[in-house]
py3Dmol code that shows the C-alpha trace and the ligand (Angstrom):
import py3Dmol

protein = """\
ATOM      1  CA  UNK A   1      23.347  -0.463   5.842  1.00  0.00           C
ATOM      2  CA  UNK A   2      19.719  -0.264   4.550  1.00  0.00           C
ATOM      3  CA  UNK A   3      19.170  -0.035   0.770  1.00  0.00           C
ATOM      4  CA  UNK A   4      16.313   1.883   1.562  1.00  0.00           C
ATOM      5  CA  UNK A   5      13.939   3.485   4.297  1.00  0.00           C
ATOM      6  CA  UNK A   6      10.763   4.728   2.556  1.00  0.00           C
ATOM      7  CA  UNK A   7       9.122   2.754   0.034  1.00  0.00           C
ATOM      8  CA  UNK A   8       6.681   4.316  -2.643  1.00  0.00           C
ATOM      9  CA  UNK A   9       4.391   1.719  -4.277  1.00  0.00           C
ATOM     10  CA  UNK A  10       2.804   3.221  -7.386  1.00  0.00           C
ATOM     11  CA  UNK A  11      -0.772   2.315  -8.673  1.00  0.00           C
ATOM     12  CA  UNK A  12      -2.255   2.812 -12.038  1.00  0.00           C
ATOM     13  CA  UNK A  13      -1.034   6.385 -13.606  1.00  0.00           C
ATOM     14  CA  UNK A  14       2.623   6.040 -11.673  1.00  0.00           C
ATOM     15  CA  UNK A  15       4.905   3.633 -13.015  1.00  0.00           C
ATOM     16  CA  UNK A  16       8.529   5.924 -12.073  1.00  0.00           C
ATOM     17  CA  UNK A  17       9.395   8.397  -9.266  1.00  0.00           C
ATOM     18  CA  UNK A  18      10.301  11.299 -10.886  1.00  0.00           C
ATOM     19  CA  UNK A  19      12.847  13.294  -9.127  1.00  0.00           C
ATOM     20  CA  UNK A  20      14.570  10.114  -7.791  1.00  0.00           C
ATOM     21  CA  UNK A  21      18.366  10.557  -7.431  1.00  0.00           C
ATOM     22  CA  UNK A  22      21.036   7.699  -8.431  1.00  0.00           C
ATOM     23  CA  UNK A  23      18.881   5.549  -9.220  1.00  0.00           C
ATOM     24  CA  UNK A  24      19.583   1.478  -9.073  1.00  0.00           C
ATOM     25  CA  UNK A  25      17.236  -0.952 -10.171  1.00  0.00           C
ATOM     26  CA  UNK A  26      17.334  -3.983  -7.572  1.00  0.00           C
ATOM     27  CA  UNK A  27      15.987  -7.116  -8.250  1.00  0.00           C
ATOM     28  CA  UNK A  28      14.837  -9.170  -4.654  1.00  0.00           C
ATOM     29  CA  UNK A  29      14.483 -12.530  -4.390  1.00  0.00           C
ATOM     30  CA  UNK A  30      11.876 -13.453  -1.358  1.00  0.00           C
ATOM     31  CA  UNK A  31      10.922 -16.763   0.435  1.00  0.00           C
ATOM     32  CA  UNK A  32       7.344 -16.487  -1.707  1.00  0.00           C
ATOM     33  CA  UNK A  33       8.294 -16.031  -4.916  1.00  0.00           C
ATOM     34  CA  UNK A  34       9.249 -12.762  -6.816  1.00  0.00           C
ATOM     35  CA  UNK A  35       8.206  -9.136  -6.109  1.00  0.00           C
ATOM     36  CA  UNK A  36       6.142  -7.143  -9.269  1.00  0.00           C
ATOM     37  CA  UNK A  37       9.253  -6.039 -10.304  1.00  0.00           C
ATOM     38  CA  UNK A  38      12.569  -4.688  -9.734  1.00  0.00           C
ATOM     39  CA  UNK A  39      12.670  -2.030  -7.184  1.00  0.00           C
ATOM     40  CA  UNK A  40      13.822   1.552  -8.310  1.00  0.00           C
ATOM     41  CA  UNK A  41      16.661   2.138  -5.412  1.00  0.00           C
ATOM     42  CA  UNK A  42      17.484   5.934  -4.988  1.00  0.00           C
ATOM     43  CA  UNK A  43      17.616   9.022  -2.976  1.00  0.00           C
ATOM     44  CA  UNK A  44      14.670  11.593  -2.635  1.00  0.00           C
ATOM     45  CA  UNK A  45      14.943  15.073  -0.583  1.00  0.00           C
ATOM     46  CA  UNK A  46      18.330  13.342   1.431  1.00  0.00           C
ATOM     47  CA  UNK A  47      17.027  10.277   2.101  1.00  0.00           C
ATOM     48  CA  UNK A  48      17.101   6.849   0.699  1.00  0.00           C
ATOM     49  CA  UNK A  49      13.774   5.606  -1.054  1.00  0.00           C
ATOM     50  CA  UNK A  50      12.821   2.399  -3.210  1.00  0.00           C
ATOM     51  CA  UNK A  51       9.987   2.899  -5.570  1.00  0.00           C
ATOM     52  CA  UNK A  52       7.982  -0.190  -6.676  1.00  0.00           C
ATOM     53  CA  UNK A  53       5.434  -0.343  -9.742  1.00  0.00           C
ATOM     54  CA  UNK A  54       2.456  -2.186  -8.388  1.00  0.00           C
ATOM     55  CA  UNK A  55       1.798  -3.944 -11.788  1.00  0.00           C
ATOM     56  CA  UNK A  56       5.254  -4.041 -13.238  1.00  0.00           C
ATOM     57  CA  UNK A  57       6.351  -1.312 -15.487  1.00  0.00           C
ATOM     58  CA  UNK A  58       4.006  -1.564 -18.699  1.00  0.00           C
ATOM     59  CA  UNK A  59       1.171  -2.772 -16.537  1.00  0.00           C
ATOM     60  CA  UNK A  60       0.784  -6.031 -16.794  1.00  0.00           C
ATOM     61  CA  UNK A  61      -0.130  -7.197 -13.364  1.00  0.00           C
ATOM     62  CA  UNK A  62      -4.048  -8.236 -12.359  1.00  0.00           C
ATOM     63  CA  UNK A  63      -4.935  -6.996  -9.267  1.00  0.00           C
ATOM     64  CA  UNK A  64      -5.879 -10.601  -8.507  1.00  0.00           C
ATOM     65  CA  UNK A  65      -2.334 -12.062  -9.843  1.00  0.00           C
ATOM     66  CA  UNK A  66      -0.220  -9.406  -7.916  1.00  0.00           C
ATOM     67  CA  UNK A  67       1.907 -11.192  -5.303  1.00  0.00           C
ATOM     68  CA  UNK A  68       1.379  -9.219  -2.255  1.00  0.00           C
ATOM     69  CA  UNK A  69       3.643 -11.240   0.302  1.00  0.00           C
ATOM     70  CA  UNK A  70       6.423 -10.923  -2.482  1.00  0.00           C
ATOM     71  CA  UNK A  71       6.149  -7.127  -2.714  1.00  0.00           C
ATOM     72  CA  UNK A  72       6.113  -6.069   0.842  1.00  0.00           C
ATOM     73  CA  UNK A  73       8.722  -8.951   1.643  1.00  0.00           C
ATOM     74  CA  UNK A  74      10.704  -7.417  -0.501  1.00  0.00           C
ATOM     75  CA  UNK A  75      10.294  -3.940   1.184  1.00  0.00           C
ATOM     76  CA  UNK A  76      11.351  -5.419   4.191  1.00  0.00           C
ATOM     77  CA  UNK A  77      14.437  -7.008   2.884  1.00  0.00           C
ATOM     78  CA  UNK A  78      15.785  -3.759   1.888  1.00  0.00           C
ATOM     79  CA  UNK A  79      15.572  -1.999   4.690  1.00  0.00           C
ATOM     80  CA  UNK A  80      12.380   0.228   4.420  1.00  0.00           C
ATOM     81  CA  UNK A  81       9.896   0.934   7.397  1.00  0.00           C
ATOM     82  CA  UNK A  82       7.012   3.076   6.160  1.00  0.00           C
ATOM     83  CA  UNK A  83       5.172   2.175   2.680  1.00  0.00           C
ATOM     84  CA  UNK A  84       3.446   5.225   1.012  1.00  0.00           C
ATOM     85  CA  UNK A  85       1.172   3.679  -1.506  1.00  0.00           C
ATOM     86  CA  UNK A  86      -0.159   5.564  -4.512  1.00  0.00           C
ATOM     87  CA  UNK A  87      -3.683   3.954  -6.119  1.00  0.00           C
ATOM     88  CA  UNK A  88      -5.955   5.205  -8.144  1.00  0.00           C
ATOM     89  CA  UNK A  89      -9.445   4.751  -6.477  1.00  0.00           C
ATOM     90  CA  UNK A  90     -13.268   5.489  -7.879  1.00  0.00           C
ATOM     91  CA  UNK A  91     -15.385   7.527  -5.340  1.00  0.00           C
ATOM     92  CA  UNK A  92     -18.454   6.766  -3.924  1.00  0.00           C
ATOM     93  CA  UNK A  93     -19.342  10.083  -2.444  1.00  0.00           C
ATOM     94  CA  UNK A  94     -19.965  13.466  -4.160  1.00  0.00           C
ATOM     95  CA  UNK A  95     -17.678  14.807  -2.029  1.00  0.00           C
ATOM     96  CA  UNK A  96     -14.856  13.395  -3.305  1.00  0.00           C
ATOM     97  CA  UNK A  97     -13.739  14.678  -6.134  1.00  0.00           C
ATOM     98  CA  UNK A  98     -11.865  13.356  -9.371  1.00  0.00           C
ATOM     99  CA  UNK A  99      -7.976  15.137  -8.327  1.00  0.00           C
ATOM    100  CA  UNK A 100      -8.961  14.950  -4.852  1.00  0.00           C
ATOM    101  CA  UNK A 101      -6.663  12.465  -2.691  1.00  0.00           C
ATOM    102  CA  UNK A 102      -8.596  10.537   0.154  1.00  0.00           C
ATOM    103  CA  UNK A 103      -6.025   9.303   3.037  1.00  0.00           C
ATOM    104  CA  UNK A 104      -8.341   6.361   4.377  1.00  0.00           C
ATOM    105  CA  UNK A 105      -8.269   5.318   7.989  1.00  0.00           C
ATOM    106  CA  UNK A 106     -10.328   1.873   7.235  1.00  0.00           C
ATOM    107  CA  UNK A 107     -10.695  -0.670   4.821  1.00  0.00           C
ATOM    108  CA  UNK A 108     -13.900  -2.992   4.139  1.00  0.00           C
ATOM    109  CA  UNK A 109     -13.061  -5.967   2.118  1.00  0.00           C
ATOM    110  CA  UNK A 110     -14.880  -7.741  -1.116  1.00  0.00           C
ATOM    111  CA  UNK A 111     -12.035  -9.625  -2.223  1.00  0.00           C
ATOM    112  CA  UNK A 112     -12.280 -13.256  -2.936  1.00  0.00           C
ATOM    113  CA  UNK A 113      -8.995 -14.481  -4.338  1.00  0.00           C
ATOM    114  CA  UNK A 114      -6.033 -13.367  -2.426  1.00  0.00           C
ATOM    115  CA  UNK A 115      -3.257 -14.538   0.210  1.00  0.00           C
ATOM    116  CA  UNK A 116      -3.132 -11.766   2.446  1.00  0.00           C
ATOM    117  CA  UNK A 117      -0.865 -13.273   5.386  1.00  0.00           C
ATOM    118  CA  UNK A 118       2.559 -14.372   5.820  1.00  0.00           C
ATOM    119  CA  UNK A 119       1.249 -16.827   8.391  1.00  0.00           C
ATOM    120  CA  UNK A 120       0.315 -20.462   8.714  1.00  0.00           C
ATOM    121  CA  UNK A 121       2.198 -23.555   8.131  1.00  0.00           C
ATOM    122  CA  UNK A 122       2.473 -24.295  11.616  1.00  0.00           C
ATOM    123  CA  UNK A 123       3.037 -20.714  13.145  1.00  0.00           C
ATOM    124  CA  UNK A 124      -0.377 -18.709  14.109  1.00  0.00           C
ATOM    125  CA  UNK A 125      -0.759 -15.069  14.425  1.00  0.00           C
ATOM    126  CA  UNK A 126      -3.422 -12.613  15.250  1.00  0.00           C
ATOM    127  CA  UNK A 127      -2.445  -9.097  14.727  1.00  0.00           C
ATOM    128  CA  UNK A 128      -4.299  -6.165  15.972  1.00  0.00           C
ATOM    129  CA  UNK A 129      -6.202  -4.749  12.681  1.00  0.00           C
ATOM    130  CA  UNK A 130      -8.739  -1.649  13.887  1.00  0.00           C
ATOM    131  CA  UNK A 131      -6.928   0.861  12.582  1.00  0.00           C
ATOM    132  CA  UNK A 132      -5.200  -0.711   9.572  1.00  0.00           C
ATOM    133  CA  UNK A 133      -3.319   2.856   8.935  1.00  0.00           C
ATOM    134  CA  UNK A 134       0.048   4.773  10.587  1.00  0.00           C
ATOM    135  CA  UNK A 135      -1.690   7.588  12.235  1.00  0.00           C
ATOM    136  CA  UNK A 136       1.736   8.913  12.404  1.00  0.00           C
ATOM    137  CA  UNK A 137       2.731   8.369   8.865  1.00  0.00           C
ATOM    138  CA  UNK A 138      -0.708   9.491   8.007  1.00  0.00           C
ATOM    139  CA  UNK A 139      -0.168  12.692   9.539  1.00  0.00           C
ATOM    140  CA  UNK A 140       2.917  13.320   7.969  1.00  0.00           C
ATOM    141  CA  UNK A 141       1.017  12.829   4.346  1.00  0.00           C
ATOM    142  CA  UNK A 142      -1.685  14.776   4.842  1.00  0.00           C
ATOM    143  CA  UNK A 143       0.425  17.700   6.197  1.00  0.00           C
ATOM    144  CA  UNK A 144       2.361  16.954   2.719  1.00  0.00           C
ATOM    145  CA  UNK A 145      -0.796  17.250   0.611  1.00  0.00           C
ATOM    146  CA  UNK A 146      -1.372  20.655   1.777  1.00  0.00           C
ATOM    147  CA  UNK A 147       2.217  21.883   1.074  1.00  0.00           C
ATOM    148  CA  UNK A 148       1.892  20.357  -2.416  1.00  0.00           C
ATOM    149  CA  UNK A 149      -1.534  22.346  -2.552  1.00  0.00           C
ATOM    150  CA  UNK A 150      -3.277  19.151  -3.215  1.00  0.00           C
ATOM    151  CA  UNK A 151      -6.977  18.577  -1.682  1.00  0.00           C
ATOM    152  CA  UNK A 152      -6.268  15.943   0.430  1.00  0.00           C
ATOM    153  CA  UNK A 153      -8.713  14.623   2.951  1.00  0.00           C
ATOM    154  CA  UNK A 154      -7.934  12.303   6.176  1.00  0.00           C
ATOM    155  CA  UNK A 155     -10.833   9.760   6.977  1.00  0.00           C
ATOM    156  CA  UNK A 156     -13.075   7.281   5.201  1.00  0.00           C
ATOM    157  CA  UNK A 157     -13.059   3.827   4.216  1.00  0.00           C
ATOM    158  CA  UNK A 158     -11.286   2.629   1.537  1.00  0.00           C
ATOM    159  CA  UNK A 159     -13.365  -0.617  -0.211  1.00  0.00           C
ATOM    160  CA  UNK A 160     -11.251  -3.129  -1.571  1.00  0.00           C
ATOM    161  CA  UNK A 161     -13.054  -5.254  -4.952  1.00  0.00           C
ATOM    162  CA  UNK A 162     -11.656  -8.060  -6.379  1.00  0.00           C
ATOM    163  CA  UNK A 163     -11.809  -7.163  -9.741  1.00  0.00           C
ATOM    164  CA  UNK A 164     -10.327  -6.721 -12.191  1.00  0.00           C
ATOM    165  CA  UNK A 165     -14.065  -6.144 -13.589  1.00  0.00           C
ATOM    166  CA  UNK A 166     -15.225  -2.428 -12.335  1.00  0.00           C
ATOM    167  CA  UNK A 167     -18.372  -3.130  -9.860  1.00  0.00           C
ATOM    168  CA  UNK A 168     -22.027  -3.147 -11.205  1.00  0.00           C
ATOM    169  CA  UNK A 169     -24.762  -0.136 -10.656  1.00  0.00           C
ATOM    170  CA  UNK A 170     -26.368  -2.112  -7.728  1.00  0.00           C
ATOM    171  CA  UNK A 171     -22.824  -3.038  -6.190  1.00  0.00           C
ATOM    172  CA  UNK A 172     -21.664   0.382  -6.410  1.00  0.00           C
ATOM    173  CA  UNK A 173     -24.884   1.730  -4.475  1.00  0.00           C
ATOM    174  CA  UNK A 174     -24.583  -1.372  -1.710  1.00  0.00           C
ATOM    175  CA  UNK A 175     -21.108   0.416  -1.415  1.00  0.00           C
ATOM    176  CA  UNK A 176     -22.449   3.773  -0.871  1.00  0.00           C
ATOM    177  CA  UNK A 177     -25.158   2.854   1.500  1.00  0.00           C
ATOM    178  CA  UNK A 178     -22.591   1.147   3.632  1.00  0.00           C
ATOM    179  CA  UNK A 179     -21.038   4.521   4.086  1.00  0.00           C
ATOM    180  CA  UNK A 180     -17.565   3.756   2.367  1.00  0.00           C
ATOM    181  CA  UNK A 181     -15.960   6.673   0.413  1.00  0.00           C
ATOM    182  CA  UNK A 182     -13.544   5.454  -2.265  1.00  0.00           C
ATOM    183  CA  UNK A 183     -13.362   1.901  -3.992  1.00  0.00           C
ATOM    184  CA  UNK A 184     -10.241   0.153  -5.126  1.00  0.00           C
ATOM    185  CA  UNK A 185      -8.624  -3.067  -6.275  1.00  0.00           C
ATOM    186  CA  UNK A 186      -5.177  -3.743  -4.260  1.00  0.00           C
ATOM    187  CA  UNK A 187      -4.380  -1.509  -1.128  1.00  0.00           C
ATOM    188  CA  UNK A 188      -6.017  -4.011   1.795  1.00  0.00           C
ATOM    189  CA  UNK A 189      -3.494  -6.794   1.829  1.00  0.00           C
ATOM    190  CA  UNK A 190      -1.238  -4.330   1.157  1.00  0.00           C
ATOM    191  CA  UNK A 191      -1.955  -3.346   4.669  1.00  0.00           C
ATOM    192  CA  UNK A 192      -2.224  -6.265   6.182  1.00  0.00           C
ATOM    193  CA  UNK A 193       0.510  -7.539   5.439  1.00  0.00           C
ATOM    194  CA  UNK A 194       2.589  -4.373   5.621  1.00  0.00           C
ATOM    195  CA  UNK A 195       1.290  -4.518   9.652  1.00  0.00           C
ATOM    196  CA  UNK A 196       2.279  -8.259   9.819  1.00  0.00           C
ATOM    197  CA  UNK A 197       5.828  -7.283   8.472  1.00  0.00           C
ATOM    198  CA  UNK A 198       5.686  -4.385  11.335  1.00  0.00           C
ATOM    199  CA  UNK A 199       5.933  -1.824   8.405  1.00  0.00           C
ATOM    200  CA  UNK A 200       4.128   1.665   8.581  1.00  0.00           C
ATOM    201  CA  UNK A 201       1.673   1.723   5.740  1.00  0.00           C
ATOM    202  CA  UNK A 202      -0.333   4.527   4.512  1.00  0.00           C
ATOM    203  CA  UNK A 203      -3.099   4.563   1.260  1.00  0.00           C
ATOM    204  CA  UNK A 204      -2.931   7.427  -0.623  1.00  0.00           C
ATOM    205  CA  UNK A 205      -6.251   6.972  -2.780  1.00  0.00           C
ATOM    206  CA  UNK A 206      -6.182   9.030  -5.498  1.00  0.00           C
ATOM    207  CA  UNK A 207      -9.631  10.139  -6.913  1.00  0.00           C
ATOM    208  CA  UNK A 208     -10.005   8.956 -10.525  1.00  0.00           C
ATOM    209  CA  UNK A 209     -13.735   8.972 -11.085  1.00  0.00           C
ATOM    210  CA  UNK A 210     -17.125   8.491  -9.842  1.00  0.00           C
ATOM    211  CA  UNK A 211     -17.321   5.065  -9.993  1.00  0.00           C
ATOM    212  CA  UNK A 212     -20.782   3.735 -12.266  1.00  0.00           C
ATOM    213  CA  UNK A 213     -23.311   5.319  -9.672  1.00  0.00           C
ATOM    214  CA  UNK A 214     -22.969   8.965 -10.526  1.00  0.00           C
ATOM    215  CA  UNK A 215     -25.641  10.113 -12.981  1.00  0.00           C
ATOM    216  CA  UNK A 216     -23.412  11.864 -15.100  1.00  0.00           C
ATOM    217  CA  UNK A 217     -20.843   8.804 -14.930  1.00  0.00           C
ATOM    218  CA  UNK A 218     -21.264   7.846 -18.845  1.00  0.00           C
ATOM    219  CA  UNK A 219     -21.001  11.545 -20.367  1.00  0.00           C
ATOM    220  CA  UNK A 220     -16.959  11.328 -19.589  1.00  0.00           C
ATOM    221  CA  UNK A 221     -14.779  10.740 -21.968  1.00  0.00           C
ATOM    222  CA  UNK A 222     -11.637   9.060 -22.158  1.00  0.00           C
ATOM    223  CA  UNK A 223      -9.454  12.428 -22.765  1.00  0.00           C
ATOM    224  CA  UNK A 224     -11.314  13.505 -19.457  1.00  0.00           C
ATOM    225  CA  UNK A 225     -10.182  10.195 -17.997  1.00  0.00           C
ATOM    226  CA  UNK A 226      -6.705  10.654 -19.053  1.00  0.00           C
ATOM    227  CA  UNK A 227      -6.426  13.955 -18.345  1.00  0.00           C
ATOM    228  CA  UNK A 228      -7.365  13.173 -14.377  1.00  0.00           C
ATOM    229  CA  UNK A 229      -4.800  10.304 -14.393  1.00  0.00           C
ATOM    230  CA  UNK A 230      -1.850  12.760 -15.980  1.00  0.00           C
ATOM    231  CA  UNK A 231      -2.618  15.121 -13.140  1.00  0.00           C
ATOM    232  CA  UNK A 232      -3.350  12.527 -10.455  1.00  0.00           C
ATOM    233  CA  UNK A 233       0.311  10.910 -11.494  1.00  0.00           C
ATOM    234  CA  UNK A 234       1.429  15.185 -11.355  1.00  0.00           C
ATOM    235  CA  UNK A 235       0.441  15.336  -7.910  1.00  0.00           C
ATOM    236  CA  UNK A 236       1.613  12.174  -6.711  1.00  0.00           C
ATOM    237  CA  UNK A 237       5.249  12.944  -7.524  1.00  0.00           C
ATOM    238  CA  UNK A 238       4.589  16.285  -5.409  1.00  0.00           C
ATOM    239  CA  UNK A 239       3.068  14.540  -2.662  1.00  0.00           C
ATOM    240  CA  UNK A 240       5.555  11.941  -2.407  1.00  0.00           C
ATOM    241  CA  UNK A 241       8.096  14.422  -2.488  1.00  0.00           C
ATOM    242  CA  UNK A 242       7.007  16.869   0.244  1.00  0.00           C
ATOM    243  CA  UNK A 243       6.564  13.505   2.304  1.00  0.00           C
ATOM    244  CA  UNK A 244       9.800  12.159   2.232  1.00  0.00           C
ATOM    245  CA  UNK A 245      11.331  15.323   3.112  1.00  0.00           C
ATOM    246  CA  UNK A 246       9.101  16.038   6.188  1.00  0.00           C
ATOM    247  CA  UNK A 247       9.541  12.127   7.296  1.00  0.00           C
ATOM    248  CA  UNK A 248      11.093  12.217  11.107  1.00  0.00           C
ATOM    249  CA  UNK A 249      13.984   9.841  11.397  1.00  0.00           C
ATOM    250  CA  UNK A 250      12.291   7.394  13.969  1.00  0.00           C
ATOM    251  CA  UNK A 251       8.892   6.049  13.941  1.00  0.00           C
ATOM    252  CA  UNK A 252       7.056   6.488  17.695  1.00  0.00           C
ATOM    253  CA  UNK A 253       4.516   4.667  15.935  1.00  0.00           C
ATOM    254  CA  UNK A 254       3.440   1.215  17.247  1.00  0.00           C
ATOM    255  CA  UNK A 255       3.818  -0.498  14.016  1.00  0.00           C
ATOM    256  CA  UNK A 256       7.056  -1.816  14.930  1.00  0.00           C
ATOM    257  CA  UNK A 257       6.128  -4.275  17.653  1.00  0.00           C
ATOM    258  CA  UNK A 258       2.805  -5.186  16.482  1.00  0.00           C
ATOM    259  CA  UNK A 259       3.943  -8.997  16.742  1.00  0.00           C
ATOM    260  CA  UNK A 260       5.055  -8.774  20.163  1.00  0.00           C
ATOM    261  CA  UNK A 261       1.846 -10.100  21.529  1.00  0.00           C
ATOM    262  CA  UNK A 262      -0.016 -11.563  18.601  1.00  0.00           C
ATOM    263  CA  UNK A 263       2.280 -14.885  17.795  1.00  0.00           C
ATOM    264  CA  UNK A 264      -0.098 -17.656  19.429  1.00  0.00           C
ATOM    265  CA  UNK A 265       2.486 -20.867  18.777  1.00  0.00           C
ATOM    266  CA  UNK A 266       4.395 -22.271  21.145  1.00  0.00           C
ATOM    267  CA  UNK A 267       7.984 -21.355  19.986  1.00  0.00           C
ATOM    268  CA  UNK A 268       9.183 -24.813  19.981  1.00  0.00           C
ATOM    269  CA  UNK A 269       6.580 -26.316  17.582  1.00  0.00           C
ATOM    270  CA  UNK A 270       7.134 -23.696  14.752  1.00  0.00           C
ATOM    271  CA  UNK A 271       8.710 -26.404  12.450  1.00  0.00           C
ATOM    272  CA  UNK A 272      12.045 -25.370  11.379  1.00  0.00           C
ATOM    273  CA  UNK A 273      11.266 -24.846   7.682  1.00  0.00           C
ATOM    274  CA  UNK A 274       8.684 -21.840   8.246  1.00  0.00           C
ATOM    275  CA  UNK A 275      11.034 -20.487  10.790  1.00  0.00           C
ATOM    276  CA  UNK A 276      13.448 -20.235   8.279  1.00  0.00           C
ATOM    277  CA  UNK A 277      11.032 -19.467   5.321  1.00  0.00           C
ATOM    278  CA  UNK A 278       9.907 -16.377   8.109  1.00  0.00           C
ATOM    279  CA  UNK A 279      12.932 -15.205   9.849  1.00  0.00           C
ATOM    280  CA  UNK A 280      12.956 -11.544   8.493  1.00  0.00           C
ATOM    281  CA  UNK A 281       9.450 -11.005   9.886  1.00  0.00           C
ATOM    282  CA  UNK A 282       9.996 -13.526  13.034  1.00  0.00           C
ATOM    283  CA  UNK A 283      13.342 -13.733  14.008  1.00  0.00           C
ATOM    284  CA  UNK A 284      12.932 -10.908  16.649  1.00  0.00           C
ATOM    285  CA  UNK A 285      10.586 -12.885  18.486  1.00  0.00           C
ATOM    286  CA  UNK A 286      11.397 -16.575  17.641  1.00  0.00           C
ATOM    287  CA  UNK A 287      14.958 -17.395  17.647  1.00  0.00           C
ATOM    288  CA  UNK A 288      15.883 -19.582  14.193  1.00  0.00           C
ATOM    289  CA  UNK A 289      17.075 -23.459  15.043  1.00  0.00           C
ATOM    290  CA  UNK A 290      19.911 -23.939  16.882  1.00  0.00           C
ATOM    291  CA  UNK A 291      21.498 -25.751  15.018  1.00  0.00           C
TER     292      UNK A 291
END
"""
ligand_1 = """\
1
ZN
Zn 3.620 3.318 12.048
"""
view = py3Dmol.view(width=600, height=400)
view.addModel(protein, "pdb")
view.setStyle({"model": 0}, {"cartoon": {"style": "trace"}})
view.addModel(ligand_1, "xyz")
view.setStyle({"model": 1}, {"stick": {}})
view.zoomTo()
view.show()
């Protein structure tokens, strides 16, 4: 039996789930070292949910230093198939709001400093990566952002910065003239390798600020601040809530068999090792050693 079939990752502002039922804390172990932290096991709305804190509880985790094949690896292991993932995000667009919640459907990437795939030593894979986001989970969330009477808006591109330095004036314009809407530090090899796992994954960007282009950028204070991160963190919860409870039982999605086609390596020359080290995310398609 699954520990767990939804899995919440919370960003900055969202360290807990409230409203999580009998709640056990599980500690994974994965082929790639260990996961942020432990992972809160419990049940939401009927149905069985692990929560992880993106940068540990008390966060201490840089962007940069998060282990990202750990953490979804992890997900896996237990059992879950979609990922929800809460992050706080800067805006590059007027539109968006501080409290609004922007459900990208792209990502564009500035990060320098990552692993972002489970792949390589001696197994090749190319998965399919246009549309980086569950249009079927997606759907479900933004339908929940409306019941939670949240503004939440489907669309956009979500920019992903190395950090953990906040981007300079001329960065932040490059960004805007590029056309991308919100501006984070984590949530693209979250996807990635969500997909690669053959996980549903979903942003969830929630609007913090207006990044350093906005003219009126330096006249906020930090009670402001905190005060959009208290209800951001508010919101979530509902959100997450109204998600889980809508969730259908199966996915239609095609998340699930995303590797069927995209494993390039001829089965036999996958040295034993990585088919070991990989046989949660492979062992559909590549049967383990024989012997
Ligand atoms: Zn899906």
């Amino acid at each position: 039996m699954p520990q767990a079939e939804i899995g919440i990752i919370g960003g900055s502002g969202l360290y807990a789930m409230p409203g999580l039922d009998r709640v056990k804390e599980v500690r994974v172990k994965t082929p790639f070292g260990a996961p942020s932290d432990a992972y809160l096991c419990g049940v939401l709305e009927g149905r069985k949910v692990a929560f992880l804190a993106r940068h540990a509880r008390g966060h201490r985790i840089l962007p940069s230093e998060l282990n990202f094949r750990a953490n979804i690896h992890g997900f896996k292991q237990l059992g879950v198939e979609r990922i929800v993932s809460i992050s706080a995000v800067g805006s590059l667009k007027e539109e968006h709001k501080p409290l609004d919640f922007v459900i990208p459907e792209q990502f564009f990437d500035r990060t320098r400093h990552r692993v972002d795939t489970f792949f390589g030593a001696g197994v090749v894979a190319h998965i399919a990566f246009a549309d980086p986001i569950c249009g079927e989970l997606a759907a479900v969330i933004e339908a929940a952002c409306k019941k939670a009477g949240v503004n939440g808006k489907r669309g956009g591109t979500y920019l992903c910065m190395e950090g953990p330095q906040f981007s300079t004036r001329a960065e932040s314009n490059v960004y805007r003239s590029l056309g991308t809407d919100v501006i984070g530090m984590t949530n693209l090899q979250e996807a990635k390798l969500a997909r690669e796992a053959e996980l549903c994954y979903v942003t969830v960007a929630m609007v913090t600020d207006y990044d350093c282009w906005h003219p009126h950028h330096d006249s906020v204070t930090v009670d402001q601040i905190l005060a959009v991160l208290t209800k951001n963190a508010e919101n979530a919860a509902k959100v997450v809530r109204e998600t889980v409870a809508a969730m259908p039982r199966e996915r239609n999605c095609k998340c699930q068999s995303v590797l069927a086609h995209a494993i390039l390596t001829d089965p036999a020359k996958i040295p034993a090792a990585t088919r070991k080290k990989l046989k949660l995310i492979l062992g559909k398609y590549v049967k383990t050693s024989a012997r």
